[in-house]
Structure formats: structure tokens, C-alpha cells
C-alpha positions as CSV (number, residue, x, y, z in Angstrom):
1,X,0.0,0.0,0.0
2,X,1.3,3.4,-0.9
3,X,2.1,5.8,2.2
4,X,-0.4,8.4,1.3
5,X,-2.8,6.0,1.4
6,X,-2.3,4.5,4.8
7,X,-1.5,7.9,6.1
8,X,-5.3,8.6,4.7
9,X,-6.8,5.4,5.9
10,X,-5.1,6.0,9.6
11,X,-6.8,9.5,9.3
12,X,-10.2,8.6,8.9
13,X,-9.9,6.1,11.1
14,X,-9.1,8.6,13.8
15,X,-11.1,10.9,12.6
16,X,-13.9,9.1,13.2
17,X,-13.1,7.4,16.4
18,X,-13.1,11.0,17.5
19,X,-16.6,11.9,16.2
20,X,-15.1,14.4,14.1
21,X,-16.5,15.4,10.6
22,X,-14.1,16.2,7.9
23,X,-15.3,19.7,8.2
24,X,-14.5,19.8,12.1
25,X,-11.4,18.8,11.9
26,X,-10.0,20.9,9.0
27,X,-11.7,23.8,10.8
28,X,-9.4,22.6,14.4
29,X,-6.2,22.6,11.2
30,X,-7.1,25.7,9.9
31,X,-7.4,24.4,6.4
32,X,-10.3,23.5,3.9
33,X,-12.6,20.5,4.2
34,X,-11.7,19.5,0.5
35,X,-8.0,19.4,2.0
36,X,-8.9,16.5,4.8
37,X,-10.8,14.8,2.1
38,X,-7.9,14.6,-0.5
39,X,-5.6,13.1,2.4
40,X,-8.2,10.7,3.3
41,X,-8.7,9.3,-0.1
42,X,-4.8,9.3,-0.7
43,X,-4.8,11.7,-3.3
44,X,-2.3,14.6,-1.0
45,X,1.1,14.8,-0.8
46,X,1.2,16.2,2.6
47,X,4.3,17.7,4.8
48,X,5.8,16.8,7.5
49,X,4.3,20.2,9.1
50,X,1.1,18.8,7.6
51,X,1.6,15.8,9.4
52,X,1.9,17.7,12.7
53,X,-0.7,19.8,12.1
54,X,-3.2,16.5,11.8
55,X,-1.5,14.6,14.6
56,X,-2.1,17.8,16.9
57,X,-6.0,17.9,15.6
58,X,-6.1,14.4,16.8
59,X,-4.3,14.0,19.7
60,X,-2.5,10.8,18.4
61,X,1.3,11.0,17.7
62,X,2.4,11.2,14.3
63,X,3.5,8.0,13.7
64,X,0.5,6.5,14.5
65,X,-0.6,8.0,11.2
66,X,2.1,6.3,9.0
67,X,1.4,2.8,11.0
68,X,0.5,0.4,8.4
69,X,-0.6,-2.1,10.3
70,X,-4.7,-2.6,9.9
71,X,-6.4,-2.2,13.2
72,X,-8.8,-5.5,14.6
């Protein structure tokens, strides 16, 4: 699996265990909903500030976001 796509599954995934909408949380990153979306579906190259910025939003550590290991 490509890294922007795990990064993008492992976001959604957190995003929703938080009860967050895509619009919620790219209003907590200061960015546009249409951003969150693109990195969910894979389709962003993000930053490592990017990175950050998400891990921040969610209150996970950024390397739970690259783990590519599928939660049970």
C-alpha cells in the first residue's frame, strides 16, 4: 500500500473514532474541508508540518498515522 494511502486510511480512522467530521477537523487545522478529504482518499502529498498539524488535531502521535498495520 502506498504511504499516502495508509496515512489517509489511519486518518479517517481517527477521525472518526473522534466523532469528528471532515469539516470539524479541517476547521481545528485551519485548512479546507476539501483538503482533509484529499488526504483521506490518498490523493495529497502532505508535509511533515502537515503531518503535525493533523496529529495535533487528533491528539494521536504522528507515527500512528504512518502505522500500516490494519487495526482488529
Amino acid at each position: 500500500m502506498d504511504i499516502k494511502e495508509i496515512f489517509g486510511r489511519n486518518l479517517r480512522t481517527y477521525r472518526m473514532k473522534r466523532d469528528l467530521s471532515q469539516g470539524a477537523l479541517a476547521a481545528k487545522m485551519g485548512v479546507d474541508r476539501a483538503h482533509v478529504s484529499a488526504m483521506e482518499r490518498g490523493q495529497q502529498n502532505v508535509t511533515i508540518v502537515t503531518l503535525w498539524h493533523v496529529a495535533l488535531a487528533l491528539d494521536v502521535k504522528p507515527a500512528e498515522l504512518l502505522n500500516d498495520e490494519e487495526e482488529t
